[in-house]
C-alpha positions as CSV (number, residue, x, y, z in Angstrom):
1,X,-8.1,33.9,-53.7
2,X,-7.7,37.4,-55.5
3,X,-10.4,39.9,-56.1
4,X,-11.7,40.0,-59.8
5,X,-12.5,44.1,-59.9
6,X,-13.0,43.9,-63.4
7,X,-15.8,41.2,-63.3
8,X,-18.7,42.0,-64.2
9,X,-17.6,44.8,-66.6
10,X,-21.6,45.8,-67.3
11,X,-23.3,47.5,-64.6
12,X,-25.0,45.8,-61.7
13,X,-25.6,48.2,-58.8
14,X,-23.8,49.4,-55.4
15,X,-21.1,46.4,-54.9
16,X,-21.4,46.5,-50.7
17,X,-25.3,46.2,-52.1
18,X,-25.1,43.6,-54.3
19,X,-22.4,42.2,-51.6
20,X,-25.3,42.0,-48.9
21,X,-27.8,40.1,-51.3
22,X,-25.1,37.7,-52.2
23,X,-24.5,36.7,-48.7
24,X,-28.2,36.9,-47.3
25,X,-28.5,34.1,-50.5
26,X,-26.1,32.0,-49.3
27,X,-27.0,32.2,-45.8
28,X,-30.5,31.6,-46.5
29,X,-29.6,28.0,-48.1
30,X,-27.6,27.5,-44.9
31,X,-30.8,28.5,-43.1
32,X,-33.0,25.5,-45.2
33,X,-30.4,23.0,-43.9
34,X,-31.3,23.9,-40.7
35,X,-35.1,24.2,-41.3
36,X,-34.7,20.2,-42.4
37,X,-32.6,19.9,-39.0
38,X,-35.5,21.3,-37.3
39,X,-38.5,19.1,-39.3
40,X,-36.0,16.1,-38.4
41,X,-36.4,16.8,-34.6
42,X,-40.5,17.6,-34.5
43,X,-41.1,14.6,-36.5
44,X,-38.4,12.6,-35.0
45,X,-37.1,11.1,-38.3
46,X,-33.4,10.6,-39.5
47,X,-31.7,13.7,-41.6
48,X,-31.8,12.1,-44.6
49,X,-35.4,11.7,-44.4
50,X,-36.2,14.7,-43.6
51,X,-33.7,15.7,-46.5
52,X,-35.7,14.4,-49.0
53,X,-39.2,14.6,-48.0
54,X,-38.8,18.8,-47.2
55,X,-36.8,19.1,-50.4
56,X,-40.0,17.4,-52.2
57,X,-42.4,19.6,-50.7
58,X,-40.5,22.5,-50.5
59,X,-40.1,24.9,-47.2
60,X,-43.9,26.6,-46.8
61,X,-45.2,23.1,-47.1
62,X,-42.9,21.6,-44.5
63,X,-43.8,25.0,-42.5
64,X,-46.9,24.2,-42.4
65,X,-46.7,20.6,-41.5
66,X,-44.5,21.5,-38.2
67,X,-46.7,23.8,-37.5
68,X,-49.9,21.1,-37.6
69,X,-47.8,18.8,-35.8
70,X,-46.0,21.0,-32.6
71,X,-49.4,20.9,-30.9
72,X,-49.3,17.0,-30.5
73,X,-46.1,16.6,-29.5
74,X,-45.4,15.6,-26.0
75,X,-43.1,18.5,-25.4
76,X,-43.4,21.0,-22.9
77,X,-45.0,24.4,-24.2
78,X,-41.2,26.2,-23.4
79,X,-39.7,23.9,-26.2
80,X,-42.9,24.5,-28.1
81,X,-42.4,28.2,-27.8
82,X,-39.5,28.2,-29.2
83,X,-39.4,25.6,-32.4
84,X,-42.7,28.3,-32.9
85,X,-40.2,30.9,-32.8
86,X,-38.5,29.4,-35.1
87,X,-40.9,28.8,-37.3
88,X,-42.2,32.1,-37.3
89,X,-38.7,33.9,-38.0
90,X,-37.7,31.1,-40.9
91,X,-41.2,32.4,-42.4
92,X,-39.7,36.2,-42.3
93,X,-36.6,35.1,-43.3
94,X,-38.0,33.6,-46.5
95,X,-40.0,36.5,-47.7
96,X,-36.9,38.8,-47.0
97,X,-35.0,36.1,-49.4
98,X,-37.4,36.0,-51.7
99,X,-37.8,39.7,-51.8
100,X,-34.2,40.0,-52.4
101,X,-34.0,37.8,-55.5
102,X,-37.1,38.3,-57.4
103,X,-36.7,42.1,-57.4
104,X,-35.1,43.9,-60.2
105,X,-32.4,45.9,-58.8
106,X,-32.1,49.9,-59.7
107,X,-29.9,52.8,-58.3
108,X,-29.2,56.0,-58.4
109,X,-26.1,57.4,-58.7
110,X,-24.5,54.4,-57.4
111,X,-25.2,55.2,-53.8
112,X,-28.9,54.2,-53.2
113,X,-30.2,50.8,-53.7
114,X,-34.1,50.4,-55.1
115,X,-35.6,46.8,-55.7
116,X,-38.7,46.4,-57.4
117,X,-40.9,43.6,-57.9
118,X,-44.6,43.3,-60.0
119,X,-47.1,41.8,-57.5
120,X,-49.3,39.3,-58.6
121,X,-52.2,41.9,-58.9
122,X,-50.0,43.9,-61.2
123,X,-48.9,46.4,-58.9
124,X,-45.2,47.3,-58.4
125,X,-43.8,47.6,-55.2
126,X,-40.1,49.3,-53.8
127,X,-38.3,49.5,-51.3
128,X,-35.4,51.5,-50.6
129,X,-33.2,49.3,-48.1
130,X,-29.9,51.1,-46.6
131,X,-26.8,49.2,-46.9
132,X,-27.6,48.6,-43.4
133,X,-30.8,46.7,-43.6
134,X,-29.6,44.5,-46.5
135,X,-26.8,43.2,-44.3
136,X,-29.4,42.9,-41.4
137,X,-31.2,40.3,-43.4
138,X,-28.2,38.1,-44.0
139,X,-27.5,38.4,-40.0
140,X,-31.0,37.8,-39.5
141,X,-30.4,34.5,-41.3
142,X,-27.4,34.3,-39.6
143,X,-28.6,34.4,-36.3
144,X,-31.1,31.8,-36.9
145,X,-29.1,29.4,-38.5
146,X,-27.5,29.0,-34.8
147,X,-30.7,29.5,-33.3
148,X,-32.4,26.6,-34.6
149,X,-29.1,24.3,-34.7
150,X,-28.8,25.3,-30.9
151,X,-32.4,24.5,-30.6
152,X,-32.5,21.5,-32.3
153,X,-29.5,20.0,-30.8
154,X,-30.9,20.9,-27.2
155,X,-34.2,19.6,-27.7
156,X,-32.7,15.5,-29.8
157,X,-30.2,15.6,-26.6
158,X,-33.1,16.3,-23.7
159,X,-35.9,13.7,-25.4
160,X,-33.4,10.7,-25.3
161,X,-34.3,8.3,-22.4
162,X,-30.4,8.8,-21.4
163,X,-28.9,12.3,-23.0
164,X,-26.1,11.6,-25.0
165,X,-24.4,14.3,-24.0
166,X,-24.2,16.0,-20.5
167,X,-27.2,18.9,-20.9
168,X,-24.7,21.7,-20.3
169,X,-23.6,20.9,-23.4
170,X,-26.2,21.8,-25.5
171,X,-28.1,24.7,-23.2
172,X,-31.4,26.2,-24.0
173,X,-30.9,28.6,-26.9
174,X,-31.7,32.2,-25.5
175,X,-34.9,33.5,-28.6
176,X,-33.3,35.7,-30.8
177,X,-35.3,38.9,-31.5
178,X,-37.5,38.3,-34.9
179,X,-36.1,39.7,-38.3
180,X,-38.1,42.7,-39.7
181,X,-39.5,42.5,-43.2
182,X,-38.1,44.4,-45.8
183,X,-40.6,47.3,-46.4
184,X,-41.7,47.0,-49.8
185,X,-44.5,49.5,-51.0
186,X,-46.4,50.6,-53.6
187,X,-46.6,54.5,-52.4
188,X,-43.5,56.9,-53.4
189,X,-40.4,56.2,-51.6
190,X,-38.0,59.2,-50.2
191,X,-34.3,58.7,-51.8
């Protein structure tokens, strides 16, 4: 496949920019599947279950519901500690995603990227991200895509009366450190 340089022919910002936000989108919807993958395994239902009801209530609601449910679940508090995990860097993941797409996009010169985005109490907040950060949140998402599918796959192969596989198979997942937050703020930003 051949690049298209002259698509799009109006302007849209840094490419290696718009590059990062492209593939933190697309790893992001990788990371849902494996949110799903992850609901499947706490509430021990079959993937297309889990398919449909998270994609009904949509990912903070299904969050949420994990997180009600981990503490009654007859799992030691190591696996527990880790589907926490997680949960907690899904969360971060999410607000990074959603950061990235509802912002509108400026720059300056081609060479710095600002997003901006109205807050709901009419406020605008920016951030400056480096090329550097923007990438970070794709591997963040990234990294936890095989995270939780490491983690997942560990925790349906130990909880089966007779593991399907040997457990060297699927080890433990070592916890990834969590993803920072883009900093988005309303004071004046250096550029």
């Amino acid at each position: 496949m051949g690049e298209t340089p002259v698509w799009p022919a109006y302007p849209v910002g840094p490419r290696d920019s718009i590059f990062a936000i492209g593939v933190a989108s697309i790893k992001y919807t990788e990371l849902e599947s494996v949110l799903r993958f992850m609901f499947a395994t706490v509430f021990d239902v079959s993937r297309d279950d889990a398919m449909m009801l998270v994609s009904k209530m949509g990912a903070a609601a299904s969050v949420t519901l994990m997180q009600r449910k981990l503490p009654s679940i007859e799992w030691t508090d190591t696996i527990k500690e880790h589907v926490s995990h997680f949960i907690e860097a899904f969360g971060i993941c999410s607000v990074n995603r959603n950061s990235l797409l509802h912002s509108e996009l400026a720059w300056i010169e081609a060479k710095e990227t600002v997003l901006f985005k109205m807050t709901k109490k009419g406020s605008t907040d920016m951030a400056v991200p480096s090329l550097g950060e923007l990438r970070q949140v794709a591997d963040d998402m990234n990294t936890y895509c095989n995270y939780g599918r490491q983690l997942g796959n560990a925790i349906n192969n130990t909880k089966a009366e007779i593991p399907v596989f040997p457990v060297s198979a699927f080890p433990w997942p070592s916890k990834p450190p969590l993803p920072r937050n883009i900093p988005y703020s309303s004071g004046p930003h250096p550029v």
